[in-house]
N, C-alpha and C positions, 0 to 999 in steps of 0.2 A: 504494500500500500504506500503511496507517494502521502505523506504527512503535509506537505507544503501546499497540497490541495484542500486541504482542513479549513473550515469556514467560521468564524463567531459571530456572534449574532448580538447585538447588545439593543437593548432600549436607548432613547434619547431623550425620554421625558417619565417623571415621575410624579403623580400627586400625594404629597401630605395628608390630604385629610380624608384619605383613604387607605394609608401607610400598610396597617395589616395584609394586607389585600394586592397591594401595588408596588412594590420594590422593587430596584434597577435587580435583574438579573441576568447574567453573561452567559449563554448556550451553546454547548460547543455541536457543530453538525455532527451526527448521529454515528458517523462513520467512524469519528476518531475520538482518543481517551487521553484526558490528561494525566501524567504520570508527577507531574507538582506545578501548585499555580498559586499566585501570590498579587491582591488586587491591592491598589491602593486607588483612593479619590485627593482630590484638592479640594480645597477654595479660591474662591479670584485672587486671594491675595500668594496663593500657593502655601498656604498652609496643608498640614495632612489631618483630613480628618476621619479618616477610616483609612488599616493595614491590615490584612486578613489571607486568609487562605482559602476562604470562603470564593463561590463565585455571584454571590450577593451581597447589598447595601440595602439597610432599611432607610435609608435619610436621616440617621439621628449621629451626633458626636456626644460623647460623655453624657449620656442617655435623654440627651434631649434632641426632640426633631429639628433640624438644621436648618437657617433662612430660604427662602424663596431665592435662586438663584442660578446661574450656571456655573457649573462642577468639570470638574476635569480628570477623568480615570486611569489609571497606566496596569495594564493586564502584564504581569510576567509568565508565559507559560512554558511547558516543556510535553513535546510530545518523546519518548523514548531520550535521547540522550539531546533531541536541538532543541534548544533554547527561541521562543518565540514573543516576541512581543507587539499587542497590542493599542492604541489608545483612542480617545475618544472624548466628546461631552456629554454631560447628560445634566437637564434644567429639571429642577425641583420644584413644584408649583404647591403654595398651601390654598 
């Protein structure tokens, strides 16, 4: 299998006042597996407000829902031994 044809899938918008229910989360096409993946978001100011290994964001920093805003993601992934990286925006709406 050519891994370099591996496709992710990300949302670009999330609402807050649906949070439960509606969370950024990153999909990888069905074909391929990741063997380690490590997501991080920003703020406009380039803060970090989520570091995870998770392939979701509920929109909250230090357990509160985070402003209205556009965010900025950096995907590190690894399919078998290459190293792949991602990125992208995704606006937070309350």
């Amino acid at each position: 299998m050519n891994c370099d044809s591996c496709q992710i899938f990300a949302p670009n918008v999330i609402l807050t006042s649906s949070i439960k229910n509606n969370i950024f989360t990153i999909y990888l096409d069905s074909e391929c597996t990741f063997t380690d993946v490590e997501l991080l978001i920003f703020d406009r100011w380039g803060n970090n407000v989520y570091k995870g290994n998770d392939l979701f964001w509920d929109g909250t920093f230090k357990n509160s829902v985070c402003e209205s805003g556009v965010y900025t993601y950096l995907l590190k992934y690894f399919i078998f031994e290459n190293q792949y990286i991602k990125n992208g925006t995704i606006t937070l709406l309350k």
